[in-house]
C-alpha positions in Angstrom: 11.5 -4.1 0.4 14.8 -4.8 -1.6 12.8 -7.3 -3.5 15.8 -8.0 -5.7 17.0 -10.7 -4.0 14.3 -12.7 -6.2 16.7 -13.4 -8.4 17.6 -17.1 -9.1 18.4 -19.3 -5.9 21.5 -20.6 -7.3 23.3 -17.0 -8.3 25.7 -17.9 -5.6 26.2 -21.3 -6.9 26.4 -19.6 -10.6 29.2 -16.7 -9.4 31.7 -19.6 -8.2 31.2 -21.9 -10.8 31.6 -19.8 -13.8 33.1 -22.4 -16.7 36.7 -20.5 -16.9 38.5 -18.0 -14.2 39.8 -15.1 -15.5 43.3 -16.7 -15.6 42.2 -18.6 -18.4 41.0 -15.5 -20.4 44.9 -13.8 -20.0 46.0 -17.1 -20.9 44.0 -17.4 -24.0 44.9 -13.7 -25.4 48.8 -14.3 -24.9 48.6 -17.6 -26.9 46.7 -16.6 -30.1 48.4 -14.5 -32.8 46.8 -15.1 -36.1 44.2 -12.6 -37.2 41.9 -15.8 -36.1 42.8 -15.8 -32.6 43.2 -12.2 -32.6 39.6 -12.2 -32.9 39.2 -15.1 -30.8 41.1 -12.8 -27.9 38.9 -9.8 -28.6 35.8 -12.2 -27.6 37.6 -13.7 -24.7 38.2 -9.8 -23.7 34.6 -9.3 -24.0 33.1 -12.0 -22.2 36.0 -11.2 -19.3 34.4 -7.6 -19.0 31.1 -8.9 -18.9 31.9 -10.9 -16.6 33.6 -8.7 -14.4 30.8 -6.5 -15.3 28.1 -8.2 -13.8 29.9 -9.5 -10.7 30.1 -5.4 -10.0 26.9 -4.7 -10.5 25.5 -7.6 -8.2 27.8 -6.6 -5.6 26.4 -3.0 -5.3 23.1 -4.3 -5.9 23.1 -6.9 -3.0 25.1 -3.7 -0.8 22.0 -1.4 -1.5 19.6 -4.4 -0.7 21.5 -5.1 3.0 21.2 -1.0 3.5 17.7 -1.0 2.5 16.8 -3.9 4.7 18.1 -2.8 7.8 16.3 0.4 7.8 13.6 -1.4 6.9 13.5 -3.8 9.9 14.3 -0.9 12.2 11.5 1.2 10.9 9.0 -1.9 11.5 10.1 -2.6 14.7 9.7 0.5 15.8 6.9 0.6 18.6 4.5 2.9 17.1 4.6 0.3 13.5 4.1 -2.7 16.1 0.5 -2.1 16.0 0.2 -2.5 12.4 -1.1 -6.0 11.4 1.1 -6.9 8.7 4.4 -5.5 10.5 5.4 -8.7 11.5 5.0 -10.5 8.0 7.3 -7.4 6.4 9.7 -7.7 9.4 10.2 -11.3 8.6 10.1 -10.7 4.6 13.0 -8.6 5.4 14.9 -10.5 7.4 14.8 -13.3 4.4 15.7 -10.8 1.9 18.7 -9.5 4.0 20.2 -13.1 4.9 20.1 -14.4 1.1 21.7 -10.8 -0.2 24.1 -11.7 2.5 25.0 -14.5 1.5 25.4 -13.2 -2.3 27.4 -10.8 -0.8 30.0 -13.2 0.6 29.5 -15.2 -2.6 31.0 -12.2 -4.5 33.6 -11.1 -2.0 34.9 -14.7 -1.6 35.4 -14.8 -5.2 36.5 -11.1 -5.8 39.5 -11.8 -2.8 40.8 -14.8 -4.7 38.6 -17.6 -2.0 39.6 -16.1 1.1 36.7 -16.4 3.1 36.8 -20.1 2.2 33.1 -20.7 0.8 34.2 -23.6 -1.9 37.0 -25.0 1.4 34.1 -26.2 3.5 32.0 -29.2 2.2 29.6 -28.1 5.5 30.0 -24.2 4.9 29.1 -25.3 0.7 26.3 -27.2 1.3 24.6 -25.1 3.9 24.9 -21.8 1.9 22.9 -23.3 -0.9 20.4 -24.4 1.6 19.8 -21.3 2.6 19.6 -19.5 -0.1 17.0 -21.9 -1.0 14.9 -21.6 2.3 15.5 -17.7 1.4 14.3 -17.6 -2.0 11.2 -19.8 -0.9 10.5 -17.9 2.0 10.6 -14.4 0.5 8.5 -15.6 -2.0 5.9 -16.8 0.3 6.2 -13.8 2.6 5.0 -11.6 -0.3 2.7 -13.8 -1.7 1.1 -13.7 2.5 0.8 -9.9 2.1 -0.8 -9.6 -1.1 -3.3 -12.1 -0.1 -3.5 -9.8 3.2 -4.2 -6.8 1.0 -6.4 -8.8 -1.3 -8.7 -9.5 1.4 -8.9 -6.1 3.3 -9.8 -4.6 0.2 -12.4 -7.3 -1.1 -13.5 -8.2 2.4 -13.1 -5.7 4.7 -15.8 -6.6 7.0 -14.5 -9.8 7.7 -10.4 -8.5 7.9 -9.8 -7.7 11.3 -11.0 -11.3 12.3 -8.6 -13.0 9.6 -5.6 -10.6 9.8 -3.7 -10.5 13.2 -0.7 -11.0 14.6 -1.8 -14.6 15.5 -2.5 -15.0 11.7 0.7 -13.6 11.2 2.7 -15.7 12.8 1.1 -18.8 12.2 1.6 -18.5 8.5 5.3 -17.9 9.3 6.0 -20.5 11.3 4.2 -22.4 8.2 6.7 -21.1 5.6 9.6 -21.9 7.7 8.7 -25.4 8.4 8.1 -26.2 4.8 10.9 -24.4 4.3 13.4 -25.8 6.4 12.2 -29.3 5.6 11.7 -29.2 1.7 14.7 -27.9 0.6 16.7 -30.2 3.1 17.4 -32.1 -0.5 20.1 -30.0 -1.4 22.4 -31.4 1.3 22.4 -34.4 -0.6 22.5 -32.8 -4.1 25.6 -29.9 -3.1 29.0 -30.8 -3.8 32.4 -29.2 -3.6 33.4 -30.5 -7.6 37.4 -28.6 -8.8 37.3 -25.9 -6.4 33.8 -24.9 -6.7 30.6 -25.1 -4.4 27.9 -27.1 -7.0 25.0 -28.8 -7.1 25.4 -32.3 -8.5 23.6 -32.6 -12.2 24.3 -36.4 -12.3 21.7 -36.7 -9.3 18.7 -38.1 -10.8 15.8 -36.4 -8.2 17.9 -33.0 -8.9 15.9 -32.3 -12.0 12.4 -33.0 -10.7 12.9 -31.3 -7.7 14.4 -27.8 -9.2 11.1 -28.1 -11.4 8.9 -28.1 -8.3 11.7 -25.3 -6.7 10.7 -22.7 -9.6 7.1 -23.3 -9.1 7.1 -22.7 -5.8 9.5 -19.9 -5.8 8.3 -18.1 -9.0 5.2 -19.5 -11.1 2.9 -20.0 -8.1 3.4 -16.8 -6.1 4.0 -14.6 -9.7 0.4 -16.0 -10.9 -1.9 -15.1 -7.3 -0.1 -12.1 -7.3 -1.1 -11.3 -10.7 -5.0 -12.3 -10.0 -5.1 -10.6 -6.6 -3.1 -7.4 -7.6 -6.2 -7.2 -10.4 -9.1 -8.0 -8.1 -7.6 -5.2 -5.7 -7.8 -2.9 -8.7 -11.5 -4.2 -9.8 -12.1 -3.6 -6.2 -11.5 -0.4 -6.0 -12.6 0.8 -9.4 -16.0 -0.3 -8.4 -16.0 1.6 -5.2 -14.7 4.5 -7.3 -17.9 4.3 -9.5 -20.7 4.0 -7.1 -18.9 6.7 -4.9 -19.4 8.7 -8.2 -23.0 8.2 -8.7 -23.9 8.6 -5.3 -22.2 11.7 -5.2 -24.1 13.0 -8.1 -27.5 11.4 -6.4 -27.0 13.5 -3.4 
């Protein structure tokens, strides 16, 4: 489900806010000469590789996750996949997931094309990219958390799983998400700020701290942890069904 667009929330705030453009590296190898600065340069060539490196690699990675997602919402819209259950939760999952690789994608493009598309211009446009790339992270994080716990109880519970997973289910615990969602991370309008050029979020603000705390529990620690517990029930689950199918198999 192009599930790598868990990364970090604020990789679009980190690609166009790194501490030095690569202007500054060129300038920094043309003005050292002394077998000190000669090394200096070498490490200034380094870190602009990297650099360069990894902005390549999350641009083909965030490509592959926008290809991957639209099949993906094609193939669960399809009529015959309507009648799943939990079609609607991945259809929404992947929508999340394509609109935050999205916006990593224009992130990266903005900055590879020298600021064309304007992202660090535009207090507005600033501000409400970083909102959504919070709602995003949140949301995608909820949305799998939703399935396991789907999964979790149609294995452990299975009598009891056609009355608690529907399409009504569904889509009350997206409608949920979103409106936490969409009302939580309304912070970082207040917090996001265009500083030299670049689209940041204010470190000076005193509720910043507290509240990127309470971001990374909700978007990582929480979901990572019932995950974890309900990915090992399923498995106890099943084990256990594998054993008494066993002896009741040599029984008969």
């Amino acid at each position: 489900m192009a599930n790598v667009n868990q990364t970090d929330s604020f990789l679009f705030i980190n690609i166009n806010s790194s501490t030095f453009p690569l202007s500054y590296y060129d300038n920094q190898t043309d003005s050292h000469t002394s077998p000190s600065g000669d090394q200096t340069a070498n490490n200034v060539q380094s870190l602009e590789f990297f650099e360069r490196l990894t902005i390549l690699i999350t641009l083909i990675v965030s490509i592959i996750g926008l290809i991957g997602n639209v099949f993906t919402i094609i193939v669960l819209n399809r009529r015959s996949m309507r009648k799943w259950r939990s079609s609607m939760l991945l259809s929404a999952l992947a929508v999340v997931d394509f609109l935050y690789l999205l916006i990593i994608f224009l992130a990266i493009l903005d900055e590879l094309t020298n600021k064309s598309i304007g992202l660090n211009r535009s207090l507005i446009l600033c501000q409400s990219t970083v909102y959504i790339t919070h709602v995003c992270s949140f949301l995608s994080a909820g949305f799998t958390l939703s399935f396991t716990l789907q999964r979790f109880v149609a294995v452990l519970f299975p009598l009891h799983a056609n009355t608690i997973i529907s399409s009504r289910s569904s889509i009350i615990n997206i409608l949920l998400l979103l409106f936490f969602g969409f009302s939580f991370y309304s912070f970082s309008f207040f917090v996001t700020n265009l500083s030299q050029g670049q689209c940041r979020e204010d470190e000076n603000y005193p509720a910043l701290f507290p509240l990127l705390i309470v971001d990374t529990c909700l978007t990582f620690i929480l979901p990572f942890i019932c995950i974890v517990f309900c990915n090992c029930a399923i498995v106890y689950k099943l084990q256990q069904r594998k054993q008494c199918a066993g002896i009741f198999g040599k029984l008969l």
